[in-house]
TORPA-4810 file (N, C-alpha, C, O; in nm, 3 decimals):
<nodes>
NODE_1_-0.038_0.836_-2.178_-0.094_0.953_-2.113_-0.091_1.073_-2.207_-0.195_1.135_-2.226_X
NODE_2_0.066_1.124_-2.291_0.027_1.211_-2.387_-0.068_1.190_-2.462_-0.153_1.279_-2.456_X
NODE_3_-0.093_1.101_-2.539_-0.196_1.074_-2.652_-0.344_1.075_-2.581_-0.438_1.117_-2.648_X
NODE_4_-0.365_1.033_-2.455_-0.532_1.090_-2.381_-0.509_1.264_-2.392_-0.608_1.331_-2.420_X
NODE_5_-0.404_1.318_-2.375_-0.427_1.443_-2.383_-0.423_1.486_-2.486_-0.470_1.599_-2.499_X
NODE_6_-0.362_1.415_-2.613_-0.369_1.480_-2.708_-0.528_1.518_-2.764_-0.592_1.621_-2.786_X
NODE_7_-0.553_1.342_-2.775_-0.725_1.357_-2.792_-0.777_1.427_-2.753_-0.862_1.473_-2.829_X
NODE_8_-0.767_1.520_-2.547_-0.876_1.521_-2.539_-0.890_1.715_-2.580_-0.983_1.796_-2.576_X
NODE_9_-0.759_1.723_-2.614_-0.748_1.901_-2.661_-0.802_1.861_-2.811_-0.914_1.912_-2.822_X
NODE_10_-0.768_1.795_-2.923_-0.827_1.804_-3.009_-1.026_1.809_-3.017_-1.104_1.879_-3.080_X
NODE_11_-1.047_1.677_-2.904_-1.206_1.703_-2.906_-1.247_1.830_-2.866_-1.346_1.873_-2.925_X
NODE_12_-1.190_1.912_-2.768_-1.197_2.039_-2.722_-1.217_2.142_-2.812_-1.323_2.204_-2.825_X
NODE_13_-1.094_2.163_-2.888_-1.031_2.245_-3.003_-1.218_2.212_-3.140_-1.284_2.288_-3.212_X
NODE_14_-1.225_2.086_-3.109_-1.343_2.073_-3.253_-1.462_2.113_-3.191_-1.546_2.152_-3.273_X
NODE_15_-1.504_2.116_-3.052_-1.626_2.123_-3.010_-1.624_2.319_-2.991_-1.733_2.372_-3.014_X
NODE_16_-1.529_2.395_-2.960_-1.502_2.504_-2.966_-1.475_2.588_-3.080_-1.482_2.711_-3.080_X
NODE_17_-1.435_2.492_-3.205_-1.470_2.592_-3.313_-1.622_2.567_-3.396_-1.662_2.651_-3.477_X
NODE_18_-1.707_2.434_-3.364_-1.857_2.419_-3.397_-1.907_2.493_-3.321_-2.006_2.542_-3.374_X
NODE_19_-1.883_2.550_-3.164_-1.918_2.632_-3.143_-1.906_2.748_-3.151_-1.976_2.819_-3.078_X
NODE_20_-1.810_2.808_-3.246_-1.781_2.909_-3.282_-1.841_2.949_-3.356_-1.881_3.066_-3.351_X
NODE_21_-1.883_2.825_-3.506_-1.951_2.860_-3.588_-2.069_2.866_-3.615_-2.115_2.893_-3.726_X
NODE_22_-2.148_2.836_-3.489_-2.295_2.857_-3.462_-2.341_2.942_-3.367_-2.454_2.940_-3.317_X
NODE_23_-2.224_3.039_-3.335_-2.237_3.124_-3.238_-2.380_3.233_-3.289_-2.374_3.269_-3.406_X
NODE_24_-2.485_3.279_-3.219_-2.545_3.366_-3.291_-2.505_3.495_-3.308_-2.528_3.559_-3.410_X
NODE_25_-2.422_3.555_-3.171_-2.403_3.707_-3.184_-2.269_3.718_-3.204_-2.207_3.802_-3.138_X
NODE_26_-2.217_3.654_-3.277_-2.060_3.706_-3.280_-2.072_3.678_-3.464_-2.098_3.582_-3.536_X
NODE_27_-2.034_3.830_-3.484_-2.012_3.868_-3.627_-1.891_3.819_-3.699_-1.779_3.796_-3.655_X
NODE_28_-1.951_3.806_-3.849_-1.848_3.706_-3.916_-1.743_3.777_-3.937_-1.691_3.716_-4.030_X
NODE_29_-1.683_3.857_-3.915_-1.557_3.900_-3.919_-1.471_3.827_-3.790_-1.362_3.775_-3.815_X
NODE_30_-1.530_3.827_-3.638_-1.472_3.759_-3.539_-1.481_3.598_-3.573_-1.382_3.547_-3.519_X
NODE_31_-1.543_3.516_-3.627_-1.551_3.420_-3.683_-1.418_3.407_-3.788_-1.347_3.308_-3.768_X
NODE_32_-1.391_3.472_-3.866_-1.271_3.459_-3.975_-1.140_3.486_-3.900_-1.041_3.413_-3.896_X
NODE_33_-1.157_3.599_-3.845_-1.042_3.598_-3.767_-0.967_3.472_-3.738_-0.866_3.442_-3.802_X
NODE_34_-1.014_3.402_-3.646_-0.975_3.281_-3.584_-0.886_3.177_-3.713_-0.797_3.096_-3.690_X
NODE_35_-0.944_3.211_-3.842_-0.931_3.159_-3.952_-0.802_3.196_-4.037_-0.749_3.129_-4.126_X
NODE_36_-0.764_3.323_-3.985_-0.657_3.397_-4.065_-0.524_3.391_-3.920_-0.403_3.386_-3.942_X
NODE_37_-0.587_3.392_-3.786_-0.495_3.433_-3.733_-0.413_3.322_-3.658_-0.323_3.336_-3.576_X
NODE_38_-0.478_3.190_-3.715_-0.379_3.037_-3.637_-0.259_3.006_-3.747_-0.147_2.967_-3.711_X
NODE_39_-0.295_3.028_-3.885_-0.186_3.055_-3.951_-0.078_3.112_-3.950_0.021_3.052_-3.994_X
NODE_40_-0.065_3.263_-3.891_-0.053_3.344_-3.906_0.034_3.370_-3.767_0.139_3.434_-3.761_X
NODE_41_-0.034_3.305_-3.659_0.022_3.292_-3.541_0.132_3.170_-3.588_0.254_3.190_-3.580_X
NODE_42_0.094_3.081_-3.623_0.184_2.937_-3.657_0.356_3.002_-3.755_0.473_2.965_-3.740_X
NODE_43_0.306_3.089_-3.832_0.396_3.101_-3.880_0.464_3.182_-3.812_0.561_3.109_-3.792_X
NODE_44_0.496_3.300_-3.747_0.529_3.399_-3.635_0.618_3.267_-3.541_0.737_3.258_-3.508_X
NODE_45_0.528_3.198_-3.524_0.595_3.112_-3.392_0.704_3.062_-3.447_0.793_3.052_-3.363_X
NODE_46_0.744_3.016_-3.586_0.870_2.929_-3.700_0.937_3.034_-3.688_1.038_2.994_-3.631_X
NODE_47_0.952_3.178_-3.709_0.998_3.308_-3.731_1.130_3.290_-3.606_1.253_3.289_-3.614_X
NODE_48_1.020_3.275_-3.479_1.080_3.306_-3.357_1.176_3.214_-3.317_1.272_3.256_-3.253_X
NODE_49_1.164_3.060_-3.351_1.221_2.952_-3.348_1.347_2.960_-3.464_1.458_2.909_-3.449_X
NODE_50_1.325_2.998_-3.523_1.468_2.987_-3.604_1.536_3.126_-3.624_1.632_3.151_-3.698_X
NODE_51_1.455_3.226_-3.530_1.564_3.340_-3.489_1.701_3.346_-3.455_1.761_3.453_-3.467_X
NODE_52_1.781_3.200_-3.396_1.899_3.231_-3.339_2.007_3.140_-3.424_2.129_3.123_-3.426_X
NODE_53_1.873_3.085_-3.501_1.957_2.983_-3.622_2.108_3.065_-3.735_2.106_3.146_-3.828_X
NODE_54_2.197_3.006_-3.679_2.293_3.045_-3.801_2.361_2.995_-3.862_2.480_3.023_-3.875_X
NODE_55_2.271_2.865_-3.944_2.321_2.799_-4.036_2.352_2.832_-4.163_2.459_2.808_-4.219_X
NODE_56_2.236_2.901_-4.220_2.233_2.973_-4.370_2.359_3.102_-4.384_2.439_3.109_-4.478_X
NODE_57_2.354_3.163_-4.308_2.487_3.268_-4.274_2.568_3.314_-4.208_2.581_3.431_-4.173_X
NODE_58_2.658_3.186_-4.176_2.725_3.201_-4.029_2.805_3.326_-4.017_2.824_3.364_-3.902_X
NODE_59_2.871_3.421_-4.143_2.914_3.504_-4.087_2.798_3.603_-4.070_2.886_3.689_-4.057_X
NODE_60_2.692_3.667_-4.058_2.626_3.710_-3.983_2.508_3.693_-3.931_2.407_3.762_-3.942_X
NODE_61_2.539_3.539_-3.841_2.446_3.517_-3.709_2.440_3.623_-3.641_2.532_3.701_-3.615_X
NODE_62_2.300_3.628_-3.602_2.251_3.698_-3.461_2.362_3.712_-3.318_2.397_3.818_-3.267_X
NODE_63_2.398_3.587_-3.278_2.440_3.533_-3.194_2.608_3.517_-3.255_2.607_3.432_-3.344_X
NODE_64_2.739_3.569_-3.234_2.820_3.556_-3.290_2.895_3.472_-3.216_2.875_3.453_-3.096_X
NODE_65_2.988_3.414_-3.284_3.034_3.300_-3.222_3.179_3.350_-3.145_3.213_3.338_-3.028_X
NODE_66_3.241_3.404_-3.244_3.341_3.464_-3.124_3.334_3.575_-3.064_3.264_3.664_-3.111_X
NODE_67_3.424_3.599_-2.918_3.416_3.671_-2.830_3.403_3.792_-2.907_3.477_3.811_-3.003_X
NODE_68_3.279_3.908_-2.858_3.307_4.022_-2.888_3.415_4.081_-2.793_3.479_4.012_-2.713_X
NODE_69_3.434_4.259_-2.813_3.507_4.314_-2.736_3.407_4.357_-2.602_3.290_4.395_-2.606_X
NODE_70_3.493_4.337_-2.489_3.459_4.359_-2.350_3.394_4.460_-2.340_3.451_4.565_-2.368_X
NODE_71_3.263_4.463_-2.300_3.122_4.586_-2.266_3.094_4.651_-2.437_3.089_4.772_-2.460_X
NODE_72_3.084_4.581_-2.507_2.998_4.572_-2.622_2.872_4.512_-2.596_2.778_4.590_-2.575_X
NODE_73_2.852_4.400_-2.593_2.743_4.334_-2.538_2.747_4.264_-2.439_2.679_4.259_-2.337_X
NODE_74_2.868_4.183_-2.492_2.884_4.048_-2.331_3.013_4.013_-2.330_3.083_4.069_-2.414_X
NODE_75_3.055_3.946_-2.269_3.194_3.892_-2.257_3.150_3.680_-2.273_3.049_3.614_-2.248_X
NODE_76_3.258_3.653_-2.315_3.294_3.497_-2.338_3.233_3.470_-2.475_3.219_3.537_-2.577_X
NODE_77_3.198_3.323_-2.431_3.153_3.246_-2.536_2.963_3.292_-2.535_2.904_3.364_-2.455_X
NODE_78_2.919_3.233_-2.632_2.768_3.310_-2.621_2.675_3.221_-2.724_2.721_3.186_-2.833_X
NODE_79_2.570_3.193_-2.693_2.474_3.080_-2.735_2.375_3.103_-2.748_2.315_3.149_-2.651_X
NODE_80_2.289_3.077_-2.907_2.165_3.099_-2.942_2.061_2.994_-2.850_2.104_2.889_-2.801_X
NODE_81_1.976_3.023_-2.841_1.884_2.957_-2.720_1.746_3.014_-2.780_1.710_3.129_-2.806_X
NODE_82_1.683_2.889_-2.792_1.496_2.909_-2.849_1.407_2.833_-2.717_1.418_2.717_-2.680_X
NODE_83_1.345_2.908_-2.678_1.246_2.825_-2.619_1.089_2.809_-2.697_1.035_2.911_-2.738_X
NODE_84_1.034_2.700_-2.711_0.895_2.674_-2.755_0.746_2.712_-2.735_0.660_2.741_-2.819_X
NODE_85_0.740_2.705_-2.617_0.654_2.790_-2.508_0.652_2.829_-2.361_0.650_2.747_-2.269_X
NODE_86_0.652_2.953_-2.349_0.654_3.084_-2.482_0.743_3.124_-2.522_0.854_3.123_-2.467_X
NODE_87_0.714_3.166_-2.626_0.840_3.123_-2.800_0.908_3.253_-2.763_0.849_3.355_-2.729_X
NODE_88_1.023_3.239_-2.772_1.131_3.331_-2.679_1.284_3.286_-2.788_1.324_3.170_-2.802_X
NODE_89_1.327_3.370_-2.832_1.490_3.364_-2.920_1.522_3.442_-2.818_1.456_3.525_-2.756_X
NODE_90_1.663_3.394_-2.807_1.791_3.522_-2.692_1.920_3.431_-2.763_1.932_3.324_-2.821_X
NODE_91_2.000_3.534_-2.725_2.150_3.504_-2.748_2.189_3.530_-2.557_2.154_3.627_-2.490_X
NODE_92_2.241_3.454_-2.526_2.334_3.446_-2.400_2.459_3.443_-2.393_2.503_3.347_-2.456_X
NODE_93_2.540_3.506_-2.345_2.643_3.540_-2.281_2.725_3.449_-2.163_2.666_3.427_-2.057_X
NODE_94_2.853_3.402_-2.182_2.863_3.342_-2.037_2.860_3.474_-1.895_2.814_3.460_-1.781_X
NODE_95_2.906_3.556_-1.937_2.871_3.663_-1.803_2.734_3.685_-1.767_2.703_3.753_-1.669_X
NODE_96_2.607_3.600_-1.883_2.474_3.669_-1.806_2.378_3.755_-1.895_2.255_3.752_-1.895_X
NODE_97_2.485_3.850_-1.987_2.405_3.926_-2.047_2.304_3.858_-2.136_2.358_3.766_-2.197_X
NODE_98_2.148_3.876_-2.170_2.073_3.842_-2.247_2.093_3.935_-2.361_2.138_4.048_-2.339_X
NODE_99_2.060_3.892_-2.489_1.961_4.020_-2.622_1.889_3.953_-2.669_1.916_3.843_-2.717_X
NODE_100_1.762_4.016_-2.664_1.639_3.941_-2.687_1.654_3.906_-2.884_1.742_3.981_-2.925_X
NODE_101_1.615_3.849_-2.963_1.555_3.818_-3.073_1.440_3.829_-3.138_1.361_3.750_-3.088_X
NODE_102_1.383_3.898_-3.239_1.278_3.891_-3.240_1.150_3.936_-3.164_1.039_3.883_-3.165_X
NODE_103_1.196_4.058_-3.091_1.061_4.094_-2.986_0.938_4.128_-3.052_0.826_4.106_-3.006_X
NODE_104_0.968_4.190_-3.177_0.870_4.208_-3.244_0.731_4.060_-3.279_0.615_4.027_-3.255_X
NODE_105_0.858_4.019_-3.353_0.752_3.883_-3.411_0.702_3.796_-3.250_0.624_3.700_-3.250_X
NODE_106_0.748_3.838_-3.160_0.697_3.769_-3.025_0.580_3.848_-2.992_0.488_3.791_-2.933_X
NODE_107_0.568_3.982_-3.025_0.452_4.045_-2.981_0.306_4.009_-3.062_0.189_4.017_-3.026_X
NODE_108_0.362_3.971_-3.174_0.277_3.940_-3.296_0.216_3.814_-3.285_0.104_3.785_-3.329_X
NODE_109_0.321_3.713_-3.203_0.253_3.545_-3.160_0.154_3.590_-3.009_0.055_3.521_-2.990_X
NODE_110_0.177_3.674_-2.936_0.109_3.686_-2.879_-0.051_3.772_-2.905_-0.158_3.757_-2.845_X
NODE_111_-0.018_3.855_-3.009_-0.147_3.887_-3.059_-0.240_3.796_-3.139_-0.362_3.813_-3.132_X
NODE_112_-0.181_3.692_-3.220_-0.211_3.563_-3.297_-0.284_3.504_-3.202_-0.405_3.484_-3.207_X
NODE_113_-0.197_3.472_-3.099_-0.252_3.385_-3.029_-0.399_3.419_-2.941_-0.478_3.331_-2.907_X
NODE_114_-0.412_3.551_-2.915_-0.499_3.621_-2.836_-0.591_3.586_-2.943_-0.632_3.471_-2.927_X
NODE_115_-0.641_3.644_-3.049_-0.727_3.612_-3.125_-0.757_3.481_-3.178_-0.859_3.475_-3.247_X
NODE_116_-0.687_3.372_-3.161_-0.749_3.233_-3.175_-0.806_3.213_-3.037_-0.927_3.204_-3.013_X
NODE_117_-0.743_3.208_-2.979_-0.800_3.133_-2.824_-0.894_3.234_-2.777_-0.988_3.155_-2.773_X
NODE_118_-0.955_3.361_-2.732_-1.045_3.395_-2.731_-1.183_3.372_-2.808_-1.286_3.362_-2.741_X
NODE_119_-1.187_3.366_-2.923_-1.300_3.360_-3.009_-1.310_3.180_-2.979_-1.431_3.171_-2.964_X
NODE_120_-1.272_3.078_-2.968_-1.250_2.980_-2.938_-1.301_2.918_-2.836_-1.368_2.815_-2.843_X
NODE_121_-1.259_3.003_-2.696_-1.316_3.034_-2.590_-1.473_3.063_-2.582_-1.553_3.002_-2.512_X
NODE_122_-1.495_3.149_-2.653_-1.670_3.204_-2.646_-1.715_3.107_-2.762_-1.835_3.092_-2.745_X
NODE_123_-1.687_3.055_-2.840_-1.738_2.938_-2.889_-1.740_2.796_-2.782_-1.843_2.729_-2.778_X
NODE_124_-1.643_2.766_-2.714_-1.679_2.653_-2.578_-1.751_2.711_-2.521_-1.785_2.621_-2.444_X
NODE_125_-1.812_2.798_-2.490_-1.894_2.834_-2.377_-2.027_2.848_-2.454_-2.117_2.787_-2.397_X
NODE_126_-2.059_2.900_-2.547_-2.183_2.862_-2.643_-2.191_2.707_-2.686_-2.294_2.668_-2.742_X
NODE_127_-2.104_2.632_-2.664_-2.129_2.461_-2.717_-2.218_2.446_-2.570_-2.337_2.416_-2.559_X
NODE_128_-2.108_2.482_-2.449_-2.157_2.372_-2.370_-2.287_2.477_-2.285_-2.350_2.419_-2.198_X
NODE_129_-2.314_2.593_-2.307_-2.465_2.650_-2.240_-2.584_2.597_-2.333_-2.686_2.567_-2.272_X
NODE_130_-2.586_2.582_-2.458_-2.654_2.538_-2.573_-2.630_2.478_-2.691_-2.628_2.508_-2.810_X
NODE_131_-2.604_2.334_-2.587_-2.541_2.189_-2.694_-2.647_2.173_-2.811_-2.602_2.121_-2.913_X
NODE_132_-2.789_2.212_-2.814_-2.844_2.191_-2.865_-2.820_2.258_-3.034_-2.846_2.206_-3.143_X
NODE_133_-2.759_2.394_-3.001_-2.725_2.441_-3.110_-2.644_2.416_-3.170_-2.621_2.492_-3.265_X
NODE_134_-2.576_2.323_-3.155_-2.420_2.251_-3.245_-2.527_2.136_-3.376_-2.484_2.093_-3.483_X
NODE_135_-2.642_2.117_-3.327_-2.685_1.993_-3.409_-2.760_2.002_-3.507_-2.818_1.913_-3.568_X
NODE_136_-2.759_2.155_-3.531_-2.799_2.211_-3.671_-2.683_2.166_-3.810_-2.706_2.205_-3.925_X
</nodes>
């Protein structure tokens, strides 16, 4: 069942950027975009994912391993935590408290992302109103 879906977003993903690129009224700058900003988003998203990582310098992880002092940030033990989608770093607290990671580079996957999947978007919708124009 994954792999029918994998296929059927990839046929999607190819029929939406041929239609992207035969779009007539969308100027080649919105065309490149899409080109600069899946990279660009891709990499942002690695940024965010290995935000809570503290392998390379454990003495100053994000996320510290022993207890800080009481109403500094949090109390107890406390754990880096990544989610994938949507790409989210936090450090947690056993009392609860969150601190976000990375909000920045999260605002930036969400702008990445806005500009692939829109232009993407109006390319599926030019494939499938005028299939005819993909066969140039």
């Amino acid at each position: 069942m994954t792999l029918l879906a994998v296929f059927v977003v990839l046929v999607v993903a190819r029929v939406s950027l041929r239609g992207l690129l035969v779009h007539p009224l969308l100027p080649w700058w919105v065309r490149t975009a899409v080109f600069w900003a899946l990279p660009l988003g891709a990499l942002t998203w690695c940024v965010i994912m290995t935000a809570d990582d503290a392998f390379l310098f454990p003495e100053t992880a994000p996320c510290p391993r022993e207890p800080m002092r009481e109403g500094v940030l949090g109390g107890g033990e406390v754990s880096g935590i990544s989610t994938p989608f949507p790409p989210r770093a936090y450090c947690q607290w056993e009392d609860g408290t969150v601190y976000d990671l990375a909000p920045g580079a999260t605002f930036l996957f969400w702008v990445f992302f806005a500009l692939t999947v829109v232009p993407l978007a109006a390319g599926l919708r030019h494939a499938l109103r005028d299939p005819r124009s993909l066969l140039r």
